[in-house]
N, C-alpha and C positions, 0 to 999 in steps of 0.2 A: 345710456340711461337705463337703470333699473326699473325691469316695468313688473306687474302685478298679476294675474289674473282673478282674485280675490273682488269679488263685489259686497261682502259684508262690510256694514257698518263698521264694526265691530274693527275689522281690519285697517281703516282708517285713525283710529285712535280719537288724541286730541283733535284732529280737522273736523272730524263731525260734528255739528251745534242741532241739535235739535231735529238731526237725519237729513239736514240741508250741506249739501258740496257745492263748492266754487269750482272754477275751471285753475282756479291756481293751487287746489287741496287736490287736483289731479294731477295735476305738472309734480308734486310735491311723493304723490303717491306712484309715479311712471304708467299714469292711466293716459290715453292719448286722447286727441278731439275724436278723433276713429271712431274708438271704441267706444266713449262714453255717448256719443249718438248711436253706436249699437244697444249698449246697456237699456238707454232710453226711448229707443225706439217702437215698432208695434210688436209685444208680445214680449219685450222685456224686461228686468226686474227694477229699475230704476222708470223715476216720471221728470221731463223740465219741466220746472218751472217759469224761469228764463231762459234766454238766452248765456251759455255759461253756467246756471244753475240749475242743482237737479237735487231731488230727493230719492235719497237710497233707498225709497221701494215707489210701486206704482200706485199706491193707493191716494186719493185725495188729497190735498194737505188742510192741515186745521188751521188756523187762524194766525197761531201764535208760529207755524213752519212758514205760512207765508212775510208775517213779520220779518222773519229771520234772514230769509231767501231776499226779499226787497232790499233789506243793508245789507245784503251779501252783494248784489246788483249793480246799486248806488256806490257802495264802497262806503270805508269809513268817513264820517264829519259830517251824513244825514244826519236828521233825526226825524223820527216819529211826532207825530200831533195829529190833533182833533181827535174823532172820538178812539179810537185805539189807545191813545196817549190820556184819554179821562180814565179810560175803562183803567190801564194802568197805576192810576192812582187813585183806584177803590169808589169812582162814582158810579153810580148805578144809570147808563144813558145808551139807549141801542147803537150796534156800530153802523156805521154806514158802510155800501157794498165797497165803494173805493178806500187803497190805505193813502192817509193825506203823509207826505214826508216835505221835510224842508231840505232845503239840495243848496249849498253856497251859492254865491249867485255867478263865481268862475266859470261852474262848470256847466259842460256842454253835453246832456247826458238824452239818447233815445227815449221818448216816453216807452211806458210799459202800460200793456191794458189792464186796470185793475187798479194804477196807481195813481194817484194827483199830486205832481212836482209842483210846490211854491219855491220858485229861487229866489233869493233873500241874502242882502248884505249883512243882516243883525242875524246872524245865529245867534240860538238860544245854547245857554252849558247846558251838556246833554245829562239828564237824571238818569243814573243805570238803574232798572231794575228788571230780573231777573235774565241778565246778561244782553239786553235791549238797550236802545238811545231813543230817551223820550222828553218830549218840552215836557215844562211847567202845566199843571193844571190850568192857572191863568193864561198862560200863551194858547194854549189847545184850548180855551175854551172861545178865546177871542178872534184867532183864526178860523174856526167855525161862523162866528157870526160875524165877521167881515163877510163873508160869502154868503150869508139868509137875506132875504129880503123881509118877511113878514115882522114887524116889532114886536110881536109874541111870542115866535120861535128866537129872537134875538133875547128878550127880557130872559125866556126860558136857559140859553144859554150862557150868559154873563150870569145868570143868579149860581149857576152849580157850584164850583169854584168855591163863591159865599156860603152857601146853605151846608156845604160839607167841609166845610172848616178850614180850605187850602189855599183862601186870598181874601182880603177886603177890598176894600173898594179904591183906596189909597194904590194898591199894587196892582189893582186892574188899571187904572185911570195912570202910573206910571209905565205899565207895559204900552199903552195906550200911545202916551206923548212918546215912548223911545223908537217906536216904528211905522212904517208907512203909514200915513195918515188917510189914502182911500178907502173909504167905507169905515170909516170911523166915527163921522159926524151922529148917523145911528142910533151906535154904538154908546157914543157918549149921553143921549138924549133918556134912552133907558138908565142907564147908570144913575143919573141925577133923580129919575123917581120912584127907584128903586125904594121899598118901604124900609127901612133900614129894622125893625122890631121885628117883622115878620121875616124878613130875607135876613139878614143877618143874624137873630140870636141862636137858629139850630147849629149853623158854622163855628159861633163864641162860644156853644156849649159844649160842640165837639173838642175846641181847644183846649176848653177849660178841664175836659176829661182824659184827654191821652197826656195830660200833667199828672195824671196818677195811674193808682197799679189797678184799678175797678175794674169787671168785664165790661165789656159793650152788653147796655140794656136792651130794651125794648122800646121802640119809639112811638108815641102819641096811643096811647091808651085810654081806653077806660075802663075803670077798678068800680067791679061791680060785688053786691056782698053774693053768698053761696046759691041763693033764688035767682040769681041773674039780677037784681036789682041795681039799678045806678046809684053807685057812690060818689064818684068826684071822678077826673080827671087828672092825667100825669103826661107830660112833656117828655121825660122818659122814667123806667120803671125796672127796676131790679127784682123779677118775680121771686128769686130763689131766698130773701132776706127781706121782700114786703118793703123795699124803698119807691118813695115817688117824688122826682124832681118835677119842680115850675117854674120855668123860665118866661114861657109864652102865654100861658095860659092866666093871667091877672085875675086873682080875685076882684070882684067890683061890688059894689055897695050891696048888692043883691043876694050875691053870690057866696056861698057860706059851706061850700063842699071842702074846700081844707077841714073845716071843723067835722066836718061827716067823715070823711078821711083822718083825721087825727080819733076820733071814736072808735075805729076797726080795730084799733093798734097801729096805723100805717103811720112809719115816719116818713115825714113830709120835711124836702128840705125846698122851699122857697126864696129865690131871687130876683131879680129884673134884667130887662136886656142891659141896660147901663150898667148895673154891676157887674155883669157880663165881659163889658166894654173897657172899662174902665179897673177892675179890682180882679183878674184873672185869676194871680196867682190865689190869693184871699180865698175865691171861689173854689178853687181847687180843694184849699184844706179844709174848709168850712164842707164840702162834698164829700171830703174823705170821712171827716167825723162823723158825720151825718149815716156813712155805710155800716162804720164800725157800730157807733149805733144800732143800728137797724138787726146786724150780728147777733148784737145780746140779749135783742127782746124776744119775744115768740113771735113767729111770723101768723102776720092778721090772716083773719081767716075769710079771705077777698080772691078775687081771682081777675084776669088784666083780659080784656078786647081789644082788640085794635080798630084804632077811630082812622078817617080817610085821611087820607096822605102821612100813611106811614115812612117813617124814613129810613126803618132798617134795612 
């Protein structure tokens, strides 16, 4: 066998993902068990992480080496869920200290400290993204609250999903019925009173927006004139072109800050959650026009707060 004495990464090549090696990227490189428990041993330049896996230097590993290191572990046909697996699909939600993965339900695998194995006959198809296997949004959000007890940490987690554009309620309540149905009853209980206007139209607005070329605004402001004076309110807010979308925020018989807002110069493009729901694509273009718009006039001379529960 060809062996090495070379510990740089670098020397590794393609094997290295993220500074994390297997014990078979050493079998590959003529590195031995020997040695690589010397490498990693006290005062060496490698750290395990597992058993079999190490990262080629001793420092700490970050979040996303330990991701890496875990389906190195497992081997391939895991995948990642819960909050690692939201965090991966752009929800804003703390992680928690353990990584949750889903393990076939064949295999027969040591726990690792750090890790929470769900073995499971319904694998999820694994979403790549950024060289990782991760559930769905939906699945990673519903695997979390399978495991809450409290109904406001659960309402909390089945609403993400919703609120950021990546499932309704149709596709939860089908993940729902296609898997183990323990700690589901819940589950399902929140779902049905969920406010569908409130929970659901930041999600349909996010939909109705990544249907176009627009930035990402600013969410839930308010457009006050150059005194700091309240103007109206905006659902989201394009500062650099003076646009303000309302989806949530319903004018009501009272209420008459569109027309205070339409005085600044702000365009104002107004909808409802139903059109939302209902006329998406519409919404898209009716949003676009509404930007281009905004483009050719002079920007109002207002400036955007952020009211509570911003969503950016």
């Amino acid at each position: 066998m060809v062996t090495t004495t070379s510990t740089d990464s670098i020397a590794f090549g393609d094997l290295v993902s993220h500074g994390v090696l297997h014990r078979r990227h050493l079998r590959v490189a003529g590195i031995s068990d020997r040695r690589a428990a010397q490498l990693s041993g006290p005062g060496g330049p490698w750290r395990q992480v597992y058993s079999g896996v190490y990262l080629v230097h001793d420092k700490p590993p970050s979040r996303e080496q330990l991701l890496h290191a875990t389906i190195a572990r497992y081997g391939s046909g895991t995948i990642i869920t819960g909050t690692d697996a939201l965090g991966a699909h752009g929800i804003s939600h703390p992680r928690t200290e353990e990584i949750h993965l889903l393990v076939p339900h064949n295999r027969r695998l040591a726990n690792q400290p750090g890790v929470l194995t769900c073995r499971t006959a319904r694998m999820p198809d694994p979403i790549l993204i950024d060289g990782l296997p991760y559930a769905s949004a939906a699945r990673a959000a519903l695997d979390l609250a399978r495991r809450a007890a409290d109904p406001d940490e659960i309402a909390r987690l089945v609403s993400l999903p919703l609120y950021w554009g990546l499932a309704d309620r149709a596709e939860l309540l089908a993940e729902l019925d296609a898997g183990n149905q323990r700690g589901t009853a819940a589950v399902r209980a929140v779902l049905r009173d969920l406010d569908d206007d409130e929970t659901f139209a930041h999600g349909q607005a996010l939909r109705v927006l990544r249907q176009t070329p627009l930035p990402t605004p600013q969410w839930n402001v308010t457009v006050c004139d150059l005194r700091g004076r309240r103007v109206g309110t905006a659902d989201a807010w394009w500062d650099q072109v003076g646009l303000a979308w309302r989806y949530r925020t319903a004018a009501g018989p009272t209420d008459f800050s569109h027309l205070a807002l339409a005085a600044t110069g702000t365009v104002l493009f107004r909808c409802t959650p139903q059109q939302l729901r209902s006329s998406p694509d519409e919404m898209s273009r009716e949003l676009l026009r509404a930007y281009r718009q905004a483009t050719r006039t002079p920007r109002p001379k207002v400036r955007a707060v952020y009211r509570t529960g911003n969503a950016a």
